[in-house]
N, C-alpha and C positions, 0 to 999 in steps of 0.2 A: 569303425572307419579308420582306416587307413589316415599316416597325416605326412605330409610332406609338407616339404621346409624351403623357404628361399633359396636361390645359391649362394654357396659358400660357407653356409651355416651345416652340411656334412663333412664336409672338407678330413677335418682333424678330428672327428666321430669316431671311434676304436675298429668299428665294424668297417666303414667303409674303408681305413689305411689296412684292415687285415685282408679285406678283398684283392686290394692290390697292391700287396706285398711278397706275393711269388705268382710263377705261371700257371702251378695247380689253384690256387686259389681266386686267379683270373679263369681260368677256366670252370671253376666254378660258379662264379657270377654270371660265367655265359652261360650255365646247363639253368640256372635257377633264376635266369633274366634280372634280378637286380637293377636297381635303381641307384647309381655308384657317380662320385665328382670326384675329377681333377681338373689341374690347371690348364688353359688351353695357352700352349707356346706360342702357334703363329697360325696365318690362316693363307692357303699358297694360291696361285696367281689365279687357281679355279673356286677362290673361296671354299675350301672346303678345311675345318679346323685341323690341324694337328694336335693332338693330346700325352701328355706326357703322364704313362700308366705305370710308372716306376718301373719293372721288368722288361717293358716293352711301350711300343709308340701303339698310339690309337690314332684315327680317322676318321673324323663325322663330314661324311659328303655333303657337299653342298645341299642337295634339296633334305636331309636328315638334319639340317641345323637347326630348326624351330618349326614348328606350327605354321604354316601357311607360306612358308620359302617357298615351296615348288609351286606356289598358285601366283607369288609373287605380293599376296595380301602382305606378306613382313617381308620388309626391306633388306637389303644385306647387309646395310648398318647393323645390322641388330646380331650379324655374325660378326663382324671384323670390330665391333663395341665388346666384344668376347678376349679379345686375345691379350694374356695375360692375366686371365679372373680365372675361378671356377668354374666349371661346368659341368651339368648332369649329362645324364647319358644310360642307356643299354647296351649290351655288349651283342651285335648279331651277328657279328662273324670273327671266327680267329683263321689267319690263312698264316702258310708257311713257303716260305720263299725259297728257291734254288740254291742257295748257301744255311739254310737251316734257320732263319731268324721270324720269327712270329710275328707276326701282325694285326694289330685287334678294328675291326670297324663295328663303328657304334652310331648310337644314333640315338640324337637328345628329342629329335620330333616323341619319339615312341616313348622318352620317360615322360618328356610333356603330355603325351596322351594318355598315358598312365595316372599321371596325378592326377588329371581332367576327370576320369572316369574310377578313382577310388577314392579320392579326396574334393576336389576345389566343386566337381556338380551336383558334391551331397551339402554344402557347406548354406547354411540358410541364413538371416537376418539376426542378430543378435549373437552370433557367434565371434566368440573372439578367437583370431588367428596371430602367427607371427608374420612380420612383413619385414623389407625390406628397402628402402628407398634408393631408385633408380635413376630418378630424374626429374627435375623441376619446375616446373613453368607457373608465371604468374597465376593460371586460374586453379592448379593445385599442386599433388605431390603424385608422381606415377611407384608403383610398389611392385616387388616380386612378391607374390604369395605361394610360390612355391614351385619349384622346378623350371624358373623365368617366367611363368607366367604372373602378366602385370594387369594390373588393378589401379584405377584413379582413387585417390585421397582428393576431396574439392577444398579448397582452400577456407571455407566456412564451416569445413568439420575439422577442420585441425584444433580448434582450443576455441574457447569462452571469451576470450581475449584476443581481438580481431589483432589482426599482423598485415603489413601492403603485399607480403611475399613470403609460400614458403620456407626459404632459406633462412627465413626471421627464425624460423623453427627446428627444422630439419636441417642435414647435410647428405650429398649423395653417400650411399655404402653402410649410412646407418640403419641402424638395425632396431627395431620397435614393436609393439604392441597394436593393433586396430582391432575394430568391429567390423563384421559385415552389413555393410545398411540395408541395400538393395539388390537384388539377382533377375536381371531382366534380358532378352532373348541371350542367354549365356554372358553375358556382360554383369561385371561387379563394381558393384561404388563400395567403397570404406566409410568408416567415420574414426574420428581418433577421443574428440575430447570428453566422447560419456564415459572414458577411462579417467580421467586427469582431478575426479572430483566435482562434487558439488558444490553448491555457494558456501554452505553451512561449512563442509569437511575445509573448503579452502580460507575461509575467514576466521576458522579454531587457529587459521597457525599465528595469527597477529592479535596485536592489543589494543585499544586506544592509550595514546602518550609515548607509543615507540614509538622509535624513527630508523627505518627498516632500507633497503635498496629496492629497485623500481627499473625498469624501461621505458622510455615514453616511446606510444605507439602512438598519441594524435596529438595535434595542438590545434583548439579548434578559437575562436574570439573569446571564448566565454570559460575555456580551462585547458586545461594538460590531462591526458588519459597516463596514467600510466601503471602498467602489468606488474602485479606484484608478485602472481604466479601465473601459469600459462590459463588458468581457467578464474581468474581473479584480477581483476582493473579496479582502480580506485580515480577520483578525477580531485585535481590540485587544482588552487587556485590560478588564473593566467602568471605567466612569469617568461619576461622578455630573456632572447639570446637561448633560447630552449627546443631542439629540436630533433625529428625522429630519430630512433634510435639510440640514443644516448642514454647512461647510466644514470639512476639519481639516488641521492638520499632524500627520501621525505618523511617528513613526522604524519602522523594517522591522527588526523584529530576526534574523526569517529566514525563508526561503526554502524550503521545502522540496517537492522536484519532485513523490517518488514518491505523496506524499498529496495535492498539488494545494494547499497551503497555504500565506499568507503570514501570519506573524505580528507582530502591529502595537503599537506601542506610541500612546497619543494623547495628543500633545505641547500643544495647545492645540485648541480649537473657537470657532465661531464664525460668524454669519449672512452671507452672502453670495452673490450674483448668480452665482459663479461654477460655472462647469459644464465636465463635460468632454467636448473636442470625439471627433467621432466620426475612426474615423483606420480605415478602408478596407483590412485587408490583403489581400484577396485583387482581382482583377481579370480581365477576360475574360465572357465571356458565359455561360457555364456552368459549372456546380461538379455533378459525379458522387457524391462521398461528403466530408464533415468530419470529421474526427476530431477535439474537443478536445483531450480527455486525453492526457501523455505515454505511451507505452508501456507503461513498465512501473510505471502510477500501479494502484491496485486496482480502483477507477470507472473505468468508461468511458462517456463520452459520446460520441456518436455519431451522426451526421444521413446515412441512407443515402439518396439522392435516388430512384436507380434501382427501387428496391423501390415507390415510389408510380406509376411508369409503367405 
């Protein structure tokens, strides 16, 4: 299977700056149709991109912008939210102008349809792909999975550790790891956090008696939640003047496997930038089944992949 990549993630690729680094070798990507990005300059009063292909200017027409332009199902936002990024593309025609100067028209519909039909319609549930984050709305996070084509992330598969909002997590243009969860009439759900670890893999990295940093993601009557990794919360005792978002130091008073809990003490709070990085325990291309929970905890959570095929 063929794999194609987000935009922007070919960009600086060796293969694709040798494609378009002379006119023989643009012209070669047009006999062997290639799958090639550059940056799109600007997008002119017809909406249609202009491309800058180092030896020469390119042109993706308007209804050649994306997938469903000419039916009008995708907006033209979704071209003029182009200009100044990467963008894929085919090359299907090179013309030459009455003073000798080349001109390439391309067209990203056809990479899009390309990826659709060698990559993203073989990709099944339990696969992990690379992604992309585009955009983000309180109920998730929207993804490139590859050649602009977007994918929902729902906000309850972003981590272990509930967040009011994407952005608690993600930022647009980053760039990330997901699973495919679900493939239903051509449409793809993500999931992120059966990458991030289990209970077990995330509570090896603490002790009882540290006293560690933290996020507080809830303040409810009865305690303070706060994220010690993205797939790991621990709940502190109540403590006035404490609220979401904020950095904390808390001591770990303890540990305990069979119920899935840490218990926190909060040592101080306080406003700060800082955030916790994402740390990737699992690897490979495919995951079958996640288990969170340890064995013999009383909850189990559990992400069966195979059951969505």
């Amino acid at each position: 299977m063929n794999r194609y990549f987000p935009e922007g993630q070919l960009l600086n690729n060796p293969d694709n700056r040798r494609y378009l680094s002379s006119y023989a070798d643009i012209d070669r990507a047009f006999m062997e149709g290639k799958v090639l990005e550059a940056v799109a300059e600007m997008c002119d009063s017809q909406h249609n991109l202009i491309v800058n292909l180092g030896p020469m200017r390119g042109t993706i027409p308007h209804d050649e912008g994306a997938i469903g332009i000419s039916s009008g199902e995708t907006r033209d936002i979704a071209l003029l939210s182009r200009v100044g990024k990467p963008v894929c593309f085919t090359i299907t025609d090179i013309k030459t102008d009455r003073l000798g100067r080349r001109h390439a028209i391309l067209s990203r519909r056809a990479a899009q349809e390309k990826a659709t039909r060698e990559y993203i319609s073989r990709l099944l549930p339990g696969d992990i792909i690379d992604a992309r984050i585009t955009h983000l709305e309180s109920f998730g996070a929207f993804c490139d999975i590859g050649c602009g084509i977007i994918a929902l992330l729902p906000i309850n598969s972003i981590s272990v550790s509930r967040i009011s909002h994407p952005r608690d997590r993600f930022s647009v243009g980053e760039d990330i790891k997901a699973v495919i969860k679900q493939v239903e009439n051509g449409r793809i759900t993500l999931t992120h956090k059966e990458l991030l670890g289990t209970w077990d893999e995330n509570a090896a990295l603490f002790s009882q008696g540290e006293t560690v940093s933290g996020i507080v993601r809830s303040v409810e009557s009865y305690g303070v939640f706060v994220e010690l990794t993205p797939n790991l919360a621990g709940l502190a005792e109540p403590k006035g003047d404490v609220y979401i978002g904020q950095t904390t130091s808390v001591y770990i008073k303890s540990i305990i496997r069979d119920k899935m809990k840490v218990k926190l003490i909060i040592i101080d709070s306080f406003d700060s930038d800082y955030s916790k990085e994402k740390n990737y325990f699992y690897e490979g291309d495919r995951i079958e089944r996640w288990e969170y929970s340890p064995p013999e905890a009383g909850k189990r959570i559990v992400t069966d992949f195979v059951e969505n095929l």
